[in-house]
C-alpha positions as CSV (number, residue, x, y, z in Angstrom):
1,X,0.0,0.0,0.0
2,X,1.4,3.3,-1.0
3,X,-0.1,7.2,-1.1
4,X,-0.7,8.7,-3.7
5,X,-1.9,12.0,-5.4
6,X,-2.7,12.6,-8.9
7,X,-3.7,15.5,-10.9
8,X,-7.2,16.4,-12.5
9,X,-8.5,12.6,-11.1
10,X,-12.7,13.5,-10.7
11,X,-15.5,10.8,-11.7
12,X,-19.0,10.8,-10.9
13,X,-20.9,7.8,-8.9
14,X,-24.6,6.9,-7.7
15,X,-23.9,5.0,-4.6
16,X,-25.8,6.3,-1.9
17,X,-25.2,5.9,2.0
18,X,-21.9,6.0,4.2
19,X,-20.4,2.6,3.2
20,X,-17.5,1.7,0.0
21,X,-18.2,4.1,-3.2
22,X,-18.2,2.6,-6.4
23,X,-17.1,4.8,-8.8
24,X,-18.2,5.6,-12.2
25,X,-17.0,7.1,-15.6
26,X,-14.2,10.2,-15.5
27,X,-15.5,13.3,-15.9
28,X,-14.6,15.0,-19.4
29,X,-11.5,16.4,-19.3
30,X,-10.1,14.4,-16.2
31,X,-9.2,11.2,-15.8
32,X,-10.1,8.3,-13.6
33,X,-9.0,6.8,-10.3
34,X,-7.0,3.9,-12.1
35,X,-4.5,6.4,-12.1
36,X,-4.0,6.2,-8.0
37,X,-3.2,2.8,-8.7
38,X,-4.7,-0.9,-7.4
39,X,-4.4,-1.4,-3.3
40,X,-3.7,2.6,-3.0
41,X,-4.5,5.5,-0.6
42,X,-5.5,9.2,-1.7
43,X,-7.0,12.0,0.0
44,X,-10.7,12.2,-1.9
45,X,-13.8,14.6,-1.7
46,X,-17.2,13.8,-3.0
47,X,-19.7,16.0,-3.1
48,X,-23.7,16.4,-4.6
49,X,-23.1,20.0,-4.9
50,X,-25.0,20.2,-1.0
51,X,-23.7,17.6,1.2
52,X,-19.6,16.6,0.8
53,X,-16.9,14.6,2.8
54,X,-13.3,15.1,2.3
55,X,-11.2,11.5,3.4
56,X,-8.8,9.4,2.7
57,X,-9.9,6.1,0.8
58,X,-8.4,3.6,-0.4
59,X,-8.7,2.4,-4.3
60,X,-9.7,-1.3,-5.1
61,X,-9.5,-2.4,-9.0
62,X,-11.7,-5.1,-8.9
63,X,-15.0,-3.4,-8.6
64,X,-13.6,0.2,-9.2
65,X,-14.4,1.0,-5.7
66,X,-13.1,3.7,-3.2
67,X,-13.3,2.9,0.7
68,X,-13.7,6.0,3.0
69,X,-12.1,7.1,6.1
70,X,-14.1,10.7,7.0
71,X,-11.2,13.9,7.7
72,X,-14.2,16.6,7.4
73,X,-17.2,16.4,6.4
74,X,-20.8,18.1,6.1
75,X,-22.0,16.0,8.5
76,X,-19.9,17.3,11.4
77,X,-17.0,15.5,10.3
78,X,-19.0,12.0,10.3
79,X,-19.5,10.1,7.1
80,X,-22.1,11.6,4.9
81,X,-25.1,9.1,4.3
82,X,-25.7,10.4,0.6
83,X,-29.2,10.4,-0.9
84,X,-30.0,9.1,-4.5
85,X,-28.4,11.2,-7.0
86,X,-25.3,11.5,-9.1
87,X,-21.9,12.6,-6.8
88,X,-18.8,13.6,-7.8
89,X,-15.3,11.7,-6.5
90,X,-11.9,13.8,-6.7
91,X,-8.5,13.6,-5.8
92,X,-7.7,16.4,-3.2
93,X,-5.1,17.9,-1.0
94,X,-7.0,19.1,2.5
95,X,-6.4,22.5,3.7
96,X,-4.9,21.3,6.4
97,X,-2.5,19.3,5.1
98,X,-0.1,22.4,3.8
99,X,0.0,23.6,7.4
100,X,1.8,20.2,8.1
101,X,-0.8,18.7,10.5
102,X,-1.3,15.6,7.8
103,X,1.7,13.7,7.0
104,X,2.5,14.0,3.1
105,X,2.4,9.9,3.1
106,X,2.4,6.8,4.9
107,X,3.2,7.7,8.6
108,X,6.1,5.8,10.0
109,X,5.2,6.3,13.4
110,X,2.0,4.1,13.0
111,X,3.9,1.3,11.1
112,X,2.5,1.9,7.0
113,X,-1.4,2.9,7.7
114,X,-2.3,6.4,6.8
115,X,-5.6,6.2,8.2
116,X,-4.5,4.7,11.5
117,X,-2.2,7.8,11.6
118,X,-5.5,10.2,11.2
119,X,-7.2,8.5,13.5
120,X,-3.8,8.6,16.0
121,X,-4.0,12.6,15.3
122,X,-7.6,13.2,15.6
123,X,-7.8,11.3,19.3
124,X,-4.9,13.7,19.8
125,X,-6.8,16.7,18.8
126,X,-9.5,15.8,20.8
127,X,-7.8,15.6,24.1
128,X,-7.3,18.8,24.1
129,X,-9.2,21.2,26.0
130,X,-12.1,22.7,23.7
131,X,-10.2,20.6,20.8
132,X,-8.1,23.4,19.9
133,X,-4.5,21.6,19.4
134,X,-1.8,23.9,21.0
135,X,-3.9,26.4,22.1
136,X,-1.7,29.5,23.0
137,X,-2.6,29.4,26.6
138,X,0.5,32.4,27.7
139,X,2.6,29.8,29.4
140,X,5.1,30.0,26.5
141,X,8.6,29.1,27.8
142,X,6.9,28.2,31.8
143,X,9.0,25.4,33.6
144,X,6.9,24.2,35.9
145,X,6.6,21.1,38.5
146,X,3.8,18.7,39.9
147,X,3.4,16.3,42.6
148,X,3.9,12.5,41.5
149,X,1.7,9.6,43.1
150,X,5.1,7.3,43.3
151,X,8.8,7.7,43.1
152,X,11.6,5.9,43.6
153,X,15.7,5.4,43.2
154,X,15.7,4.8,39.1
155,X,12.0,4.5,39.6
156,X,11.0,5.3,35.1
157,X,13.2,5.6,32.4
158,X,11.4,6.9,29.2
159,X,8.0,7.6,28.7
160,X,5.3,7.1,25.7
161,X,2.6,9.1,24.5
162,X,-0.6,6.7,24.1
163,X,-3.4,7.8,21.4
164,X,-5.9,9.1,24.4
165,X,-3.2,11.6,25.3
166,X,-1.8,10.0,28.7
167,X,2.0,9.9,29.3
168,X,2.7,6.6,30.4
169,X,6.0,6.3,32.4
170,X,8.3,3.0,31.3
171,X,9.5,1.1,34.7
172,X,12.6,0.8,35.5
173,X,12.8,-0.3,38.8
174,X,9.3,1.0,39.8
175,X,6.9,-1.7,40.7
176,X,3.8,0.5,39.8
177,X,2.9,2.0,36.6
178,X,2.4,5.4,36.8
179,X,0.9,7.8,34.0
180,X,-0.3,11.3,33.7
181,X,-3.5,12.6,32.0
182,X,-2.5,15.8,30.1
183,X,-6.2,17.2,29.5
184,X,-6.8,17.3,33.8
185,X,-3.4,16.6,34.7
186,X,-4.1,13.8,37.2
187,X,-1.5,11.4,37.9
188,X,-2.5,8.1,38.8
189,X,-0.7,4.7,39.0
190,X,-1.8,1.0,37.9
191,X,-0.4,-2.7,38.6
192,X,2.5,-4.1,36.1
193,X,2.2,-7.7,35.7
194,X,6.4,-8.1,35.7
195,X,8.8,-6.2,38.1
196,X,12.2,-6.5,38.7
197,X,14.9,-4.0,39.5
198,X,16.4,-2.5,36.2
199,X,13.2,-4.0,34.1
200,X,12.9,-1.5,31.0
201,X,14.6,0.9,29.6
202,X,12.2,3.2,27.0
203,X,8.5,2.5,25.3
204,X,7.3,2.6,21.7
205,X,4.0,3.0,20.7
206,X,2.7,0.0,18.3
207,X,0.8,0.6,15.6
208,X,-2.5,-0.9,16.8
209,X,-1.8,1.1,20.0
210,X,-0.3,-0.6,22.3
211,X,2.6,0.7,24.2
212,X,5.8,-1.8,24.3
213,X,8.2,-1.2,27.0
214,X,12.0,-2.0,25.6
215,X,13.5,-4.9,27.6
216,X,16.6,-3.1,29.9
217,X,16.9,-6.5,32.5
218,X,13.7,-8.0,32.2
219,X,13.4,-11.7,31.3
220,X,9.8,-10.7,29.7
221,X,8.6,-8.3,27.1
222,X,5.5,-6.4,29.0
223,X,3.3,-3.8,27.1
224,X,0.0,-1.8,27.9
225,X,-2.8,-2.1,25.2
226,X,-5.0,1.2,24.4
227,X,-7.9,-0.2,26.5
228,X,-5.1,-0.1,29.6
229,X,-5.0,-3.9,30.3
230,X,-1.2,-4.8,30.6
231,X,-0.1,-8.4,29.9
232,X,3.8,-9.9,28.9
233,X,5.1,-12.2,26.3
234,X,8.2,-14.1,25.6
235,X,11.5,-12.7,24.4
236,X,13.9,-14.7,22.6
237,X,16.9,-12.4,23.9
238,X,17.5,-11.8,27.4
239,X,20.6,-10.0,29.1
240,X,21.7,-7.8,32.2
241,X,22.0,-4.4,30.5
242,X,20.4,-5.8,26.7
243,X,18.2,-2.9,25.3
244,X,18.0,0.8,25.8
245,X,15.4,2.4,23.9
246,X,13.1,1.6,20.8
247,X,11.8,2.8,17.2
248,X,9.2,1.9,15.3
249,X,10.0,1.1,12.0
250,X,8.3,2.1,8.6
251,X,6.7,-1.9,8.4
252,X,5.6,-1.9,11.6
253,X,8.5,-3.9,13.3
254,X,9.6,-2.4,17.3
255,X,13.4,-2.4,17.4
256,X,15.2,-2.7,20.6
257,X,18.3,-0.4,20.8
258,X,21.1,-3.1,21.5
259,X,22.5,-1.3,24.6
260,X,24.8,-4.4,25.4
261,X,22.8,-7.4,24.0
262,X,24.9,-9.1,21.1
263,X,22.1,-9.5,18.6
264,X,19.1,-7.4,17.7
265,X,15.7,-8.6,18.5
266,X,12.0,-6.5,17.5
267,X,8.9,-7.3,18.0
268,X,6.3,-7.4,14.7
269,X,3.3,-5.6,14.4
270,X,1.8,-9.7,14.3
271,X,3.6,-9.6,17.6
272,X,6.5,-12.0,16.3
273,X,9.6,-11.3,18.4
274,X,12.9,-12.3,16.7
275,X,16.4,-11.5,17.1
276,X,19.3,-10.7,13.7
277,X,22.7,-10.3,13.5
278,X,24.8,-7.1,14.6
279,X,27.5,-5.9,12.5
280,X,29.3,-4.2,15.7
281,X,28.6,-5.1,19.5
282,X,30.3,-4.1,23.1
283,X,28.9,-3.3,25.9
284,X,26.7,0.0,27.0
285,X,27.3,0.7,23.0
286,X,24.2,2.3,22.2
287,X,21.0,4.0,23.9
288,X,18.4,5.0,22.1
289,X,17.7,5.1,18.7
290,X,15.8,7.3,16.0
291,X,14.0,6.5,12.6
292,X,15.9,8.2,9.6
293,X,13.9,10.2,6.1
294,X,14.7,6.8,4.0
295,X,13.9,4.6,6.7
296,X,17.0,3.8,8.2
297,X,17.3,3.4,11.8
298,X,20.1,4.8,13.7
299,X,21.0,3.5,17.2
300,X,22.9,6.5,19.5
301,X,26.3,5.8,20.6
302,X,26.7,5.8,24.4
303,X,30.5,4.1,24.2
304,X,30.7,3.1,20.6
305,X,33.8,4.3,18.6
306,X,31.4,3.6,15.3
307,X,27.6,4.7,14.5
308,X,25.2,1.6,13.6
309,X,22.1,1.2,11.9
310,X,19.7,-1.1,10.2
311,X,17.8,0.3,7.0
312,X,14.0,-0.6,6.4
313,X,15.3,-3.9,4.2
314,X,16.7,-5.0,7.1
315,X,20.7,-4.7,6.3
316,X,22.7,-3.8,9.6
317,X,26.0,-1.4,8.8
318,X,28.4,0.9,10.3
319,X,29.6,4.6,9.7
320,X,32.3,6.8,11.6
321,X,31.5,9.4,13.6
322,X,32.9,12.8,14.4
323,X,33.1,12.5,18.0
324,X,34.1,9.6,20.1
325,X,35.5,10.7,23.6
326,X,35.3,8.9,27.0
327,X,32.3,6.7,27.9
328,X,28.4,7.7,27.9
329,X,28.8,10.3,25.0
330,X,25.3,10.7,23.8
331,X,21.8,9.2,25.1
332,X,19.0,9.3,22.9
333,X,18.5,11.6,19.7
334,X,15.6,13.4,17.7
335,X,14.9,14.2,14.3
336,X,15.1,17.6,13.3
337,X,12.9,19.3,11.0
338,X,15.5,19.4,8.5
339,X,16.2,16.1,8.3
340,X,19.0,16.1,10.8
341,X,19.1,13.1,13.8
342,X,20.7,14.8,17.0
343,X,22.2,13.1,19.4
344,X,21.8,13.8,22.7
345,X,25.0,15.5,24.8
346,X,24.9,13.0,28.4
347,X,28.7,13.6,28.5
348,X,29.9,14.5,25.2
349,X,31.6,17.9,25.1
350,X,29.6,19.2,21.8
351,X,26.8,18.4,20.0
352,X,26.6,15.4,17.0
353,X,24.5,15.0,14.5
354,X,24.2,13.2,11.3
355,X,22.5,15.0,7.9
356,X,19.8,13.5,5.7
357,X,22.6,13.1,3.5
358,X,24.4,10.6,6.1
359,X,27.6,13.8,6.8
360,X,28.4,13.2,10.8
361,X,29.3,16.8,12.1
362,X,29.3,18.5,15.4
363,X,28.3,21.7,17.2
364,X,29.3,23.5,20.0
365,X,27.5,23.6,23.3
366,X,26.3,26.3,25.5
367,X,26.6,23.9,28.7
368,X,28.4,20.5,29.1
369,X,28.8,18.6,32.5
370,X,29.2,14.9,32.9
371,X,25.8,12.8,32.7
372,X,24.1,16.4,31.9
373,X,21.3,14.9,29.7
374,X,19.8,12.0,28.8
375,X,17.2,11.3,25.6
376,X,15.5,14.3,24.1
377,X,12.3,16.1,22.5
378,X,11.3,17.9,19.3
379,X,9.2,21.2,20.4
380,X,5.8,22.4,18.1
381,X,8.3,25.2,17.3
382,X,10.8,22.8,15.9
383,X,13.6,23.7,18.8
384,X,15.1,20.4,20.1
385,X,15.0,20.0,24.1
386,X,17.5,17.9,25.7
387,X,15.9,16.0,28.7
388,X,18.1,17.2,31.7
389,X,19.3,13.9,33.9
390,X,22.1,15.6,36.2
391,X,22.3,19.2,34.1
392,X,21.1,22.2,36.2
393,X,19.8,23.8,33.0
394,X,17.7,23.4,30.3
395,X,19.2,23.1,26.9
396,X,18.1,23.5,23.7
397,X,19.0,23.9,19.6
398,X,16.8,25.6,17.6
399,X,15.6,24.8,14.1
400,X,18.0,27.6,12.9
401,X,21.0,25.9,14.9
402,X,21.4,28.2,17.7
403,X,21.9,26.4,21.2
404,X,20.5,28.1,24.4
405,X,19.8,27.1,28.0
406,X,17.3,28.1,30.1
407,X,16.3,27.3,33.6
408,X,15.0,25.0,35.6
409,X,12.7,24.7,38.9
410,X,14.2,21.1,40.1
411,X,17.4,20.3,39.9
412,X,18.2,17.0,38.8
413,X,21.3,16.7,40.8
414,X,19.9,16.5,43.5
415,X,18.4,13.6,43.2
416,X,20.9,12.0,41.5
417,X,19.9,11.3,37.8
418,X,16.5,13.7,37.8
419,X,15.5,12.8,34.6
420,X,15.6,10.3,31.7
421,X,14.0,10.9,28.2
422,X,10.9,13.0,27.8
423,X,7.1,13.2,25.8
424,X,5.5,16.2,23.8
425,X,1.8,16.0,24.9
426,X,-1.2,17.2,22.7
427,X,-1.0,20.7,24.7
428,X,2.5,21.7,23.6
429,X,4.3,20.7,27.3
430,X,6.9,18.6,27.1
431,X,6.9,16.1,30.3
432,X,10.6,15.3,31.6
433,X,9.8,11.6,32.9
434,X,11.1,10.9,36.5
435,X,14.0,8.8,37.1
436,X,15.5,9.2,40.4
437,X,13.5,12.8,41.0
438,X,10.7,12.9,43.6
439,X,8.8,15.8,41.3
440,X,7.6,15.9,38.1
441,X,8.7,18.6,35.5
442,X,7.7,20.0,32.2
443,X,8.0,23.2,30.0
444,X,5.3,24.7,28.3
445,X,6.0,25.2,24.1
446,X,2.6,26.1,23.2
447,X,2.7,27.8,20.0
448,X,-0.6,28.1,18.2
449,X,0.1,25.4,16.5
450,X,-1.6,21.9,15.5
451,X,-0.4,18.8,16.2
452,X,2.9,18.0,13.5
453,X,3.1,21.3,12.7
454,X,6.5,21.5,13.5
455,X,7.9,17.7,13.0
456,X,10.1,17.0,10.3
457,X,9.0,16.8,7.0
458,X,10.3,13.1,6.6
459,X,9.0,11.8,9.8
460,X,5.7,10.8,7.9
461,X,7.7,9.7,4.9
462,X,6.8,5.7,4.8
């Protein structure tokens, strides 16, 4: 299944009612929908010159049909039940779309469905308050921090974004879920079915919804389904120290960032958990990892003397890097609107990224401490936030390049490793998650914008 947009594509149909159109002759001068291709998705409208729906529907051959997933409609964004009467079916682009809040194809982050992506982004919208995504609310820039229901030494280490908007917090050595609702703010906790000390390091989010914690210690893959019932499953790789961190990748799979495992292992979107080979392995060699434009992923070097990654065929390889001092370098990255993957300074003296183009460079830093940061998060406004883990500051690069800092309320220090990895919620705060620190903490990017407004271009690329 691939996206696709054609010019002047417009036909007329009869079919009435909310259900699968079938689609008749092109109207003169335009051509038909054969030209989107067998199996394929496009954004559509159809109209009877009173009612219309604008959607995303997929094109079956056999049948010359059109399926229909509602964006907006006439019928207060429901499908249209259309009356008797001849309709007219177009290829469109929705208005919405060149503001960046639809991904310009297949969205990677939900595995290769469009529509589950819309449907990802609408329950997003709609968990905002008054359903006004990034609503400018004057806390522009506000650190802030809130009371947590459990903490503990090493207590979460990453967090996830679910589709009804809650942050779930990935345990690490906590023996208690623990989210936070982001429309009320309420933080609550919940039962795990697996504990041990050291159990997870990171989350992904599946593409039917559920949320996959990455095996850190744990002898047992555990994950959180969308309706909130939590259950485990077999790994075929366990190790002291084996994962840090996951991505989803553009068919679906859930890769485990080998931290010091010495294979790879993923989980399929079938829930099929296998292991492959690794082209370079050592221990504490990578944490975190981040899905490239042409589907590459790239797993962050902690240790490593050499960059790894595995592209979307499935071939593992190897690339220098720029900078390769000392141990713990860089924990965690993020892709840049431009195309850029960051990694994140923990102890690296400057900043290292690699281009679309695969050049490894670095940038200076305004502030560098040992363990200073630890995983990070793009910003509506496309500045990149590093997630402070022993840093006293805030630090950030901007999509123009320019690295600042900026204050916090809790310092990390104190507790010894504050903070590890972070989550943009639908209201433009982006939630530091709690590793050792007995107080939540967040800073407030609310822009005005909608949701993807500022993500990268070629994060919805596949």
């Amino acid at each position: 299944m691939a996206y696709v947009v054609k010019d002047r594509v417009k036909v007329t149909s009869t079919t009435t009612g909310t259900g699968t159109f079938t689609l008749g002759a092109a109207v003169a001068g335009f051509q038909d929908f054969t030209n989107i291709g067998d199996g394929n998705q496009t954004y559509y409208c159809i109209t009877d010159a009173t009612n219309w729906e604008v959607g995303i529907g997929t094109y079956t051959a056999s049948g010359t049909t059109l399926s229909r997933s509602v964006l907006e409609s006439s019928n207060s964004n429901a499908l249209v039940d259309f009356p008797a009467g001849t309709k007219t079916v177009f290829v469109t682009f929705p208005s919405e779309n060149t503001l960046g809040t639809v991904p310009t194809a297949d969205n990677s982050s939900v595995g290769t469905d469009l529509v589950a992506w819309l449907n990802l982004k609408k329950q997003l919208d709609a968990g905002v308050v008054n359903g006004v995504p990034y609503a400018n609310n004057s806390t522009n820039g506000i650190v802030s921090t809130y009371s947590l229901v459990y903490t503990a030494s090493n207590a979460y280490s990453g967090g996830v974004l679910a589709p009804n908007g809650d942050v779930y917090f990935v345990p690490a050595n906590a023996n208690r879920g623990q989210k936070i609702n982001t429309l009320t703010n309420v933080v609550s906790t919940y039962s795990l079915v697996y504990t041990v000390n050291g159990a997870y390091a990171g989350g992904v989010l599946a593409p039917n919804g559920d949320i996959h914690f990455v095996s850190f210690s744990a002898a047992r893959g555990q994950k959180v389904s969308a309706a909130g019932v939590v259950s485990t499953y077999s790994l075929v790789y366990t190790a002291d120290s084996a994962y840090s961190g996951g991505v989803l990748a553009p068919n679906g799979d859930i890769h485990f960032v080998p931290l010091s495992a010495v294979v790879g292992q993923k989980v399929s979107a079938a829930a099929v958990v296998s292991t492959y080979s690794l082209v370079y392995t050592k221990s504490d060699a990578y944490r975190g990892g981040v899905l490239a434009p042409n589907g590459d992923i790239h797993f962050i070097p902690y240790t490593s003397a050499i960059g790894q990654k595995i592209s979307a065929a499935g071939v593992v390889s190897t690339y220098s890097l720029a900078y390769t001092v000392g141990g713990g370098q860089y924990a965690g990255g993020v892709l840049a609107p431009n195309g850029d993957i960051h990694f994140i300074p923990e102890s690296a003296q400057v900043g290292q990224k690699i281009s679309v183009a695969g050049v490894v460079s670095t940038y200076s830093l305004v502030y560098t401490v040992s363990s200073a940061y630890n995983g990070g998060v793009l910003a509506p406004n496309g500045d990149v936030h590093f997630v402070p883990y022993n840093a006293n500051r805030g630090q950030k690069i901007s999509a123009a390049g320019v690295v600042s800092t900026y204050s916090l309320i809790y310092d990390p220090s104190l507790a010894g490793n504050g903070y590890r990895c972070g989550v943009l919620t639908p209201n433009g705060d982006i939630h530091f998650v709690p590793l050792g620190a007995d107080r939540g903490q967040k800073i407030s990017t609310n822009v005005q914008q909608k949701v993807g407004y500022a993500l990268s271009p070629f994060f919805n690329k596949f």
